[in-house]
PDB file with one MODEL, atoms N, CA, C and O in Angstrom:
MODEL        1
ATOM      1  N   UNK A   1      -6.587   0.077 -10.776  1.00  0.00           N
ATOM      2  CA  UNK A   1      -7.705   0.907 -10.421  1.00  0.00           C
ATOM      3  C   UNK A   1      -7.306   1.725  -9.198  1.00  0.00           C
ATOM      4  O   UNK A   1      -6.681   1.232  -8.258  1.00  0.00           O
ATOM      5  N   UNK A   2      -7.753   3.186  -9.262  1.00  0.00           N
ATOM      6  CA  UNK A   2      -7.319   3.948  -8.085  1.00  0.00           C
ATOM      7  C   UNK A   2      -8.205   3.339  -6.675  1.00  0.00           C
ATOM      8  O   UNK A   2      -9.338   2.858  -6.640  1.00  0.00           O
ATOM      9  N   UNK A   3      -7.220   3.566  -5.562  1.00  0.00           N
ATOM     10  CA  UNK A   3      -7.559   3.032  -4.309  1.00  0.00           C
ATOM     11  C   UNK A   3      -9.140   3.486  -4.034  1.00  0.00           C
ATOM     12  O   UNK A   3      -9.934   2.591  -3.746  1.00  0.00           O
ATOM     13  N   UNK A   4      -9.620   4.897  -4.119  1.00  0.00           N
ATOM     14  CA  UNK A   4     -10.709   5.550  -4.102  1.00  0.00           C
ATOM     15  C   UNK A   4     -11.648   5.098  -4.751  1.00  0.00           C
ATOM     16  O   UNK A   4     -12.644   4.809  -4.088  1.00  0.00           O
ATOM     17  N   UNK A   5     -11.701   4.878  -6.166  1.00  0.00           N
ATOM     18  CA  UNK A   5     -12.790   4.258  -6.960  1.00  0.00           C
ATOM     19  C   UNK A   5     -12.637   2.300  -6.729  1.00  0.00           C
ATOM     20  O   UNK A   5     -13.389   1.510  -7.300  1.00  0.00           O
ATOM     21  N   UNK A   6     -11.584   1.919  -5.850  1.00  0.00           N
ATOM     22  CA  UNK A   6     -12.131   0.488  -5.785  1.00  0.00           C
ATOM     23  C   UNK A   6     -13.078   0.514  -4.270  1.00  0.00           C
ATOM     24  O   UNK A   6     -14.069  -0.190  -4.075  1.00  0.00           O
ATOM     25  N   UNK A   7     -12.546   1.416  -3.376  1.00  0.00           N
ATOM     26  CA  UNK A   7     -13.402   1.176  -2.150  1.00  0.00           C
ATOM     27  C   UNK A   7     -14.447   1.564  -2.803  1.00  0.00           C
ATOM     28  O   UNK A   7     -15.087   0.549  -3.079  1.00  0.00           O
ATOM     29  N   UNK A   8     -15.013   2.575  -3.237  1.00  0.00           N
ATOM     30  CA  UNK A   8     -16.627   3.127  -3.268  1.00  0.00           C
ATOM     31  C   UNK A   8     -17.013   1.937  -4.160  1.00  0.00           C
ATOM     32  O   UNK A   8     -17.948   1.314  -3.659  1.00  0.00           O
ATOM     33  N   UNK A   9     -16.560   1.402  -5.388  1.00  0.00           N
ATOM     34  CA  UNK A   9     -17.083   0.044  -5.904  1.00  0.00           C
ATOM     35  C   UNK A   9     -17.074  -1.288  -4.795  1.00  0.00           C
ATOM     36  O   UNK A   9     -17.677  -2.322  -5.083  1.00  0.00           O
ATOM     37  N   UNK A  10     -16.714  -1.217  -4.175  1.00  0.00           N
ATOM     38  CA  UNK A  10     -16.244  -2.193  -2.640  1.00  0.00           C
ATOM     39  C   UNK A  10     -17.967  -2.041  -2.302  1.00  0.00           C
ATOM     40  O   UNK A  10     -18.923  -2.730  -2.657  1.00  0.00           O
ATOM     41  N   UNK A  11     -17.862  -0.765  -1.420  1.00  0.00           N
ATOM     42  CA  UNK A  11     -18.893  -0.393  -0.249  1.00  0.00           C
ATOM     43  C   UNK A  11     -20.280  -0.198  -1.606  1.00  0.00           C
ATOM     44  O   UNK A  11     -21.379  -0.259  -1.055  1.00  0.00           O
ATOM     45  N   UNK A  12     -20.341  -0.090  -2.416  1.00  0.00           N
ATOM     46  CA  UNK A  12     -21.551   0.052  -3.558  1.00  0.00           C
ATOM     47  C   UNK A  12     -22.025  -1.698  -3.429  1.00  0.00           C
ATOM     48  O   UNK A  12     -23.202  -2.056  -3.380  1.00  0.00           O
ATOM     49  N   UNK A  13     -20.825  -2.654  -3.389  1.00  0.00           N
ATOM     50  CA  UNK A  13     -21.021  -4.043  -3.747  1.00  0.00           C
ATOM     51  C   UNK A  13     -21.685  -4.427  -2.280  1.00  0.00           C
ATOM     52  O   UNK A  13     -22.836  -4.850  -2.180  1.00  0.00           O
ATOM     53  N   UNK A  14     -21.048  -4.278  -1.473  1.00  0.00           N
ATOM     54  CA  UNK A  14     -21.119  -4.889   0.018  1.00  0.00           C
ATOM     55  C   UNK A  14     -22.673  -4.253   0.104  1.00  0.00           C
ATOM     56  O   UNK A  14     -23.627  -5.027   0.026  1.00  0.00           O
ATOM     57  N   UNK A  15     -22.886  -2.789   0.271  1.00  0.00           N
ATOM     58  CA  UNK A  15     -24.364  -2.474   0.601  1.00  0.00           C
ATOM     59  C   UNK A  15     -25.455  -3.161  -0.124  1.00  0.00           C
ATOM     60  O   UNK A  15     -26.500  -3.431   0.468  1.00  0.00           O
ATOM     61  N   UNK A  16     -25.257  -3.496  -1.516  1.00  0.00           N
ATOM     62  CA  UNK A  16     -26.007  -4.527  -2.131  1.00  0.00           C
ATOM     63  C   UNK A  16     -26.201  -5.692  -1.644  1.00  0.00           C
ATOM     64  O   UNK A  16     -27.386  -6.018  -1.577  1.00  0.00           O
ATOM     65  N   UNK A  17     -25.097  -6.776  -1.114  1.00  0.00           N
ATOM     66  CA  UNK A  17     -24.979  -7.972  -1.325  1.00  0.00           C
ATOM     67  C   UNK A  17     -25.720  -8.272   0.406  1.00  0.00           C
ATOM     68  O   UNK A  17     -26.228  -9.353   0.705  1.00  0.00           O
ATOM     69  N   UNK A  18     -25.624  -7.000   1.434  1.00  0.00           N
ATOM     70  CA  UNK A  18     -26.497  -7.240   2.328  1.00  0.00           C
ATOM     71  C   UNK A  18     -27.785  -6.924   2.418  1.00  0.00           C
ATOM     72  O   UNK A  18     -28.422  -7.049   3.464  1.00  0.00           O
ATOM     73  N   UNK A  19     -28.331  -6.434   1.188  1.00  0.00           N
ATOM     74  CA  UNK A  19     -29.486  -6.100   1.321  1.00  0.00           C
ATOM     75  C   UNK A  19     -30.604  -7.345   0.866  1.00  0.00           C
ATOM     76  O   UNK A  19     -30.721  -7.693  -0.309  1.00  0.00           O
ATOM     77  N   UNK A  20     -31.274  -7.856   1.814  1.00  0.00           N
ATOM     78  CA  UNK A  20     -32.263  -9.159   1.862  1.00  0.00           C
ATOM     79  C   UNK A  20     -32.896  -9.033   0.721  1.00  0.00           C
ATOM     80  O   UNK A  20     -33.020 -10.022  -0.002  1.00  0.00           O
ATOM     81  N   UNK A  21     -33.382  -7.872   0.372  1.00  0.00           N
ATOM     82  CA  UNK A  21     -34.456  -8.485  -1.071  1.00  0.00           C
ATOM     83  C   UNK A  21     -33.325  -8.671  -2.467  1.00  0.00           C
ATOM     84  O   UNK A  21     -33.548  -9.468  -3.378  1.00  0.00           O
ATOM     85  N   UNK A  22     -32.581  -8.123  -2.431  1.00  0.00           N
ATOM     86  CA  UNK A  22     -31.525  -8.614  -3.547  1.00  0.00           C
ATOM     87  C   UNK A  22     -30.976  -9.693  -3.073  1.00  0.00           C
ATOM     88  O   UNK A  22     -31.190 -10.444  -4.025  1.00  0.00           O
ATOM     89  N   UNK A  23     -30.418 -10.336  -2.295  1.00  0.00           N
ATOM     90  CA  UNK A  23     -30.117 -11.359  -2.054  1.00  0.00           C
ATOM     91  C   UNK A  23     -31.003 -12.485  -2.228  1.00  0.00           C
ATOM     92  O   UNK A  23     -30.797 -13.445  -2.971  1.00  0.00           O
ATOM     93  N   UNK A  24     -31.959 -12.303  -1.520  1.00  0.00           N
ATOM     94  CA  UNK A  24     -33.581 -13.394  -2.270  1.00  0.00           C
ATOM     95  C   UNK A  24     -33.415 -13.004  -3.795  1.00  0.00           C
ATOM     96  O   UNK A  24     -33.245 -13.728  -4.776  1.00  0.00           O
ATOM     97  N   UNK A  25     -33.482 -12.118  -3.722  1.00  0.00           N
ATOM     98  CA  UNK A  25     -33.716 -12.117  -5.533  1.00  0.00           C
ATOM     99  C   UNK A  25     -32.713 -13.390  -6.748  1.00  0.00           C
ATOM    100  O   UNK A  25     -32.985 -14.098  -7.717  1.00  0.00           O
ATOM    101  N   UNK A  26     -31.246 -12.991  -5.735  1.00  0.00           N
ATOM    102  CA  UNK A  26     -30.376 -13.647  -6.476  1.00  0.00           C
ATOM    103  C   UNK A  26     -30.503 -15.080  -6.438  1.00  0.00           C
ATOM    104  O   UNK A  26     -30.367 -15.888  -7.356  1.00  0.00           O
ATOM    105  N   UNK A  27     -30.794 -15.268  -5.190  1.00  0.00           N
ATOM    106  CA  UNK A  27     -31.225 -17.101  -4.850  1.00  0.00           C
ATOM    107  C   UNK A  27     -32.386 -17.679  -5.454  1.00  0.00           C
ATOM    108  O   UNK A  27     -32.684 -18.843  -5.721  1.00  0.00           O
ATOM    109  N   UNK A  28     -32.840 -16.823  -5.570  1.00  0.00           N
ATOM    110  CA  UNK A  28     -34.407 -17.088  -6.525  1.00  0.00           C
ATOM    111  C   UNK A  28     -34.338 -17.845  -7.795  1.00  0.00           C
ATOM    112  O   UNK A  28     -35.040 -18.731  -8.283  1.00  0.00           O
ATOM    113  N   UNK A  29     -32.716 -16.890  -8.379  1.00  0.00           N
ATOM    114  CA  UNK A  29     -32.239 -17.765  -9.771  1.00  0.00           C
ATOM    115  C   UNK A  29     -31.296 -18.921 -10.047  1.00  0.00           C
ATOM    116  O   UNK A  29     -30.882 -19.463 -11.071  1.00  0.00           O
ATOM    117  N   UNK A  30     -31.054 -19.147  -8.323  1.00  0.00           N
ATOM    118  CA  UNK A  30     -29.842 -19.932  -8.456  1.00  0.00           C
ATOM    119  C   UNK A  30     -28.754 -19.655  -8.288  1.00  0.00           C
ATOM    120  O   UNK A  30     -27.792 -20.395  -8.493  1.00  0.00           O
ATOM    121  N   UNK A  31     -28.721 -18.181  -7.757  1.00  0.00           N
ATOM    122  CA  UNK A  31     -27.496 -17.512  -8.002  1.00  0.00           C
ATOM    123  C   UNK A  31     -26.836 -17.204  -6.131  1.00  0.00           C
ATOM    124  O   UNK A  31     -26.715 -15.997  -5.922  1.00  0.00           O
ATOM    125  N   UNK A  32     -26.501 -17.968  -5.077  1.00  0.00           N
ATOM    126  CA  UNK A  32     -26.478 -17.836  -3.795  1.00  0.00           C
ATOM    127  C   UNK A  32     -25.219 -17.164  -3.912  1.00  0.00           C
ATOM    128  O   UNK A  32     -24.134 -17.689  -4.162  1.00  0.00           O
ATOM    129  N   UNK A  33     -25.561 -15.476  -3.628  1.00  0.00           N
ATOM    130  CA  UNK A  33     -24.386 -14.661  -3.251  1.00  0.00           C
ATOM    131  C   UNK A  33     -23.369 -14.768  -1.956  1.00  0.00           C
ATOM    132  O   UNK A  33     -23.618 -14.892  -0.757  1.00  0.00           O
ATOM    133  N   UNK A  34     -22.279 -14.681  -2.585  1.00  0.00           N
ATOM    134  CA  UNK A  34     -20.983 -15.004  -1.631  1.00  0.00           C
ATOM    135  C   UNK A  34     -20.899 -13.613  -0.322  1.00  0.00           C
ATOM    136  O   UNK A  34     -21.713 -12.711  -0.516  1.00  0.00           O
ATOM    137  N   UNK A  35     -20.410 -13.531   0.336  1.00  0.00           N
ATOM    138  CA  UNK A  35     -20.025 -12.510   1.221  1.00  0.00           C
ATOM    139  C   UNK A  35     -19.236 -11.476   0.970  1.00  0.00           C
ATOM    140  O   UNK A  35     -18.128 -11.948   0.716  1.00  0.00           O
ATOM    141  N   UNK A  36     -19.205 -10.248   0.899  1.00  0.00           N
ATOM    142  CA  UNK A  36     -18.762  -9.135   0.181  1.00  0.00           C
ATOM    143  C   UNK A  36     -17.258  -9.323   0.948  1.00  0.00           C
ATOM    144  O   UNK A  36     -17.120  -9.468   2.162  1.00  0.00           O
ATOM    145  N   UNK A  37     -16.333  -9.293   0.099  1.00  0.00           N
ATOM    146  CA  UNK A  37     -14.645  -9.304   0.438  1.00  0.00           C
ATOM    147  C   UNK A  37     -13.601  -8.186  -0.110  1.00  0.00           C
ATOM    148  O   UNK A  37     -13.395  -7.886  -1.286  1.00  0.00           O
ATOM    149  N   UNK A  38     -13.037  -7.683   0.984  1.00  0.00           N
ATOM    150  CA  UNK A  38     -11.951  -6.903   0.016  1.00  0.00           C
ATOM    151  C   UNK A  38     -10.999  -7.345  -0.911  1.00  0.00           C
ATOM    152  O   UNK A  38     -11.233  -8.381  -1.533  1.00  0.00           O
ATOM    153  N   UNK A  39      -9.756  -6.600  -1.141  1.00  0.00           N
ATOM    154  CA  UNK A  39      -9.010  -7.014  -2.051  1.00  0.00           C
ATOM    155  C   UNK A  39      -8.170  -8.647  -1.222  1.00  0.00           C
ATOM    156  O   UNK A  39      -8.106  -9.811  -1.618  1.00  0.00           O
ATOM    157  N   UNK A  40      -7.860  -8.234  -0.470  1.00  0.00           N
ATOM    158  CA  UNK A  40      -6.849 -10.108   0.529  1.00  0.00           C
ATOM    159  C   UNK A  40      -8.316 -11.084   0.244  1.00  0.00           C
ATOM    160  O   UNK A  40      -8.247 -12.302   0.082  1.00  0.00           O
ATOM    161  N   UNK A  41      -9.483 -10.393   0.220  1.00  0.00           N
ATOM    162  CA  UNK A  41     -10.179 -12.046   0.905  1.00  0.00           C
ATOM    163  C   UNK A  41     -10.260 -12.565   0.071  1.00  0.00           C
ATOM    164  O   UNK A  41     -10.150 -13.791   0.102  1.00  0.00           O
ATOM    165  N   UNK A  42     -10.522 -11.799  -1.237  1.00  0.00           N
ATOM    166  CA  UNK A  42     -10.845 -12.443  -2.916  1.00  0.00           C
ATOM    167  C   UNK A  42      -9.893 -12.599  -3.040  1.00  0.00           C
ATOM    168  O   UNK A  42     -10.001 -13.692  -3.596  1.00  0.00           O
ATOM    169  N   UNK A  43      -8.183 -12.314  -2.975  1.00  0.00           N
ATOM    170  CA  UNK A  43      -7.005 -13.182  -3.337  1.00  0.00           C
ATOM    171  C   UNK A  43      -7.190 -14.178  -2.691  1.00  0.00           C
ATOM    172  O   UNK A  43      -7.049 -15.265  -3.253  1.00  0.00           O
ATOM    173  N   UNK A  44      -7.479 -14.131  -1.621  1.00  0.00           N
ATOM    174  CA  UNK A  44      -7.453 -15.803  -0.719  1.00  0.00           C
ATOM    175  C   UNK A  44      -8.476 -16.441  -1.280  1.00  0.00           C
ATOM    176  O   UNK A  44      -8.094 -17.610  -1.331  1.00  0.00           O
ATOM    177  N   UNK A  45      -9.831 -16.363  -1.854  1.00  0.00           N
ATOM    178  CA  UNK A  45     -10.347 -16.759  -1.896  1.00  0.00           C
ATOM    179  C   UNK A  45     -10.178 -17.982  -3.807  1.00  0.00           C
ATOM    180  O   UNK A  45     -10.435 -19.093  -4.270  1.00  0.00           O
ATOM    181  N   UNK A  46      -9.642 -16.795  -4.116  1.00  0.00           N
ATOM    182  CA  UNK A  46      -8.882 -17.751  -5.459  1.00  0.00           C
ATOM    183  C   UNK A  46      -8.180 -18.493  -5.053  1.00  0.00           C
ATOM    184  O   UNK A  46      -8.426 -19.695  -5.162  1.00  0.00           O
ATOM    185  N   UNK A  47      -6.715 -17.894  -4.254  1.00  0.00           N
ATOM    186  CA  UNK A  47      -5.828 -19.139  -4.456  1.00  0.00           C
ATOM    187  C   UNK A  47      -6.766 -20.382  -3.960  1.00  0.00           C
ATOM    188  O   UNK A  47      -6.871 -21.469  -4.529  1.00  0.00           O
ATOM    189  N   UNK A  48      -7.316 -20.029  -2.957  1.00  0.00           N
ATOM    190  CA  UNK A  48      -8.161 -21.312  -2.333  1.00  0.00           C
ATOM    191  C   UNK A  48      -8.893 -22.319  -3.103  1.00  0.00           C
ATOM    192  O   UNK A  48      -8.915 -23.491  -2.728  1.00  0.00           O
ATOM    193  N   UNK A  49      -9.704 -21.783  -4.532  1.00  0.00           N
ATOM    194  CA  UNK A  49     -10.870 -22.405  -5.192  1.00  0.00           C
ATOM    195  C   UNK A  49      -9.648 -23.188  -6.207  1.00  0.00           C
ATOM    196  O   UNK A  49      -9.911 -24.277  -6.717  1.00  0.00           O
ATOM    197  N   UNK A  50      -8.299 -22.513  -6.434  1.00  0.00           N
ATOM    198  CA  UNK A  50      -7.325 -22.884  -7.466  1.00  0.00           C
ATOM    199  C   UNK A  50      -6.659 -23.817  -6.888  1.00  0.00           C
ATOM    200  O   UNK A  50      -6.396 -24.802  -7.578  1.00  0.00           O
ATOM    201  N   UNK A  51      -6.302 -23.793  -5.804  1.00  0.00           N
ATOM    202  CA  UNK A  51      -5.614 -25.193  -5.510  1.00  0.00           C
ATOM    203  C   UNK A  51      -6.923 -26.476  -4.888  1.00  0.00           C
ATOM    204  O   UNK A  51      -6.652 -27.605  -4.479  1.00  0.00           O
ATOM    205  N   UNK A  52      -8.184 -25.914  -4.982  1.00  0.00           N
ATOM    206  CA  UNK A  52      -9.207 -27.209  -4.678  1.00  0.00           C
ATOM    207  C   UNK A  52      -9.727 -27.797  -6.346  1.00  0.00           C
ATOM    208  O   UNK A  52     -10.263 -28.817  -6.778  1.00  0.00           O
ATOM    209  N   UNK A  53      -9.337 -26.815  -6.789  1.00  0.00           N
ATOM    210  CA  UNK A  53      -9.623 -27.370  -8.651  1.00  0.00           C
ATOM    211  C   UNK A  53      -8.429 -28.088  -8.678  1.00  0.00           C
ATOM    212  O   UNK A  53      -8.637 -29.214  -8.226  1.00  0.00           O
ATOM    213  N   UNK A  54      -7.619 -27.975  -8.911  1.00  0.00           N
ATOM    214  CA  UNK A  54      -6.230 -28.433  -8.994  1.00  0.00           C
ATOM    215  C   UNK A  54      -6.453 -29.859  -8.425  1.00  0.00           C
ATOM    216  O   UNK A  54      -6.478 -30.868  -9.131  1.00  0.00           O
ATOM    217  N   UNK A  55      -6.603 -29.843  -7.149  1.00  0.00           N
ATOM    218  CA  UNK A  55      -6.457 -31.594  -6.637  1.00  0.00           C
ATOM    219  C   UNK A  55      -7.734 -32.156  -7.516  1.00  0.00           C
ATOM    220  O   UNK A  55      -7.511 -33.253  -8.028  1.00  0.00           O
ATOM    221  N   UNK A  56      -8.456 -31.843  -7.663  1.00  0.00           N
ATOM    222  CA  UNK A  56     -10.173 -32.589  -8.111  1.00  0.00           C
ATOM    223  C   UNK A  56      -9.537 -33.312  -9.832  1.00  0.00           C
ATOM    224  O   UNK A  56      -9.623 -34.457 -10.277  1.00  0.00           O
ATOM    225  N   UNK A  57      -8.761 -31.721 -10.583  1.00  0.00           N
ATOM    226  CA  UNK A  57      -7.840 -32.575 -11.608  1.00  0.00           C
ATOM    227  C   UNK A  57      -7.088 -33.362 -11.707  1.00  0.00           C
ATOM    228  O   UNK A  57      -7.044 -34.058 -12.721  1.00  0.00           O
ATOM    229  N   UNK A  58      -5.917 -33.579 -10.295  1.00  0.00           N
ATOM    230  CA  UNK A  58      -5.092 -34.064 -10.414  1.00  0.00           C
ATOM    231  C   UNK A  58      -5.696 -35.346  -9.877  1.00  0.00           C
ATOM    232  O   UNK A  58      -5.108 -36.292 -10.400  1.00  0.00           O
ATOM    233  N   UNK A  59      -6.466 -35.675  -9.192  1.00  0.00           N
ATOM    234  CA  UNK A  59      -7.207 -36.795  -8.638  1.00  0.00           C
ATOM    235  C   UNK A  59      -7.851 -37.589  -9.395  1.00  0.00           C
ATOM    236  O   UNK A  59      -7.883 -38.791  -9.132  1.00  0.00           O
ATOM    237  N   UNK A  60      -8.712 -36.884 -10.863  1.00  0.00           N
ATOM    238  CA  UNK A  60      -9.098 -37.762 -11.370  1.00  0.00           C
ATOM    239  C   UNK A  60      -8.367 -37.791 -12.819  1.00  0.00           C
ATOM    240  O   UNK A  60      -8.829 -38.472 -13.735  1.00  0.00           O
ATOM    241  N   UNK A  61      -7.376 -37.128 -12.942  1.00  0.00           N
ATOM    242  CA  UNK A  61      -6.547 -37.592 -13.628  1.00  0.00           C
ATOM    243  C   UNK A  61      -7.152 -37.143 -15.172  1.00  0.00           C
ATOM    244  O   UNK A  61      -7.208 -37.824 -16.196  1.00  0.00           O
ATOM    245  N   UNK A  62      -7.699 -35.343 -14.862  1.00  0.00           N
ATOM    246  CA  UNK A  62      -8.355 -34.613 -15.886  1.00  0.00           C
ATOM    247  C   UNK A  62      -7.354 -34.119 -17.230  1.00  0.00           C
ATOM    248  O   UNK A  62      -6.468 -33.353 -16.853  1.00  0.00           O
ATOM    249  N   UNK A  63      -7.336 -34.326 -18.279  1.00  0.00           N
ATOM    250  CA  UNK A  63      -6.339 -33.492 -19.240  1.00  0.00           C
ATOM    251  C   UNK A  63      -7.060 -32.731 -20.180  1.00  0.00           C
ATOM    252  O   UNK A  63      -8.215 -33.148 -20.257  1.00  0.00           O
ATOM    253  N   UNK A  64      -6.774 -31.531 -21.118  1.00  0.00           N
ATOM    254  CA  UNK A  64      -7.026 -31.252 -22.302  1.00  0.00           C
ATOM    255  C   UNK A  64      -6.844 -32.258 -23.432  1.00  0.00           C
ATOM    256  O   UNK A  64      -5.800 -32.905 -23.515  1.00  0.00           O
ATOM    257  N   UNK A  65      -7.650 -32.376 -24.137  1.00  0.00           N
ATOM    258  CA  UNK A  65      -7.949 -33.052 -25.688  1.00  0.00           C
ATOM    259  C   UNK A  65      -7.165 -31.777 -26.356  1.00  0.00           C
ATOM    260  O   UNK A  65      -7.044 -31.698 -27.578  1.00  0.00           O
TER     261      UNK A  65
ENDMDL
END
């Protein structure tokens, strides 16, 4: 995706995700929105959730059928 059309999808997301009545809205369903991140924070933020899945499998000793 060009650099230009990911920031304005960036700053479109972020102005949303701080705006209080959408945010109530989203919690309303269950849905508690994360903090708007650029491109590094959402890589960090995977590898992060991927290696905390990872131990939770390897801990309880999860496999495919």
């Amino acid at each position: 995706m060009p650099d230009d059309v990911a920031q304005k999808l960036s700053a479109s997301l972020a102005r949303g995700l701080n705006d209080e009545a959408f945010r109530a809205s989203l919690e309303k369903v269950g849905f508690p929105p994360l903090p708007p991140r650029d491109a590094e924070g959402i890589k960090a933020f995977i590898e992060a959730d991927r290696a905390r899945w990872a131990r939770v499998i390897k801990t309880l000793n999860i496999t495919l059928d």
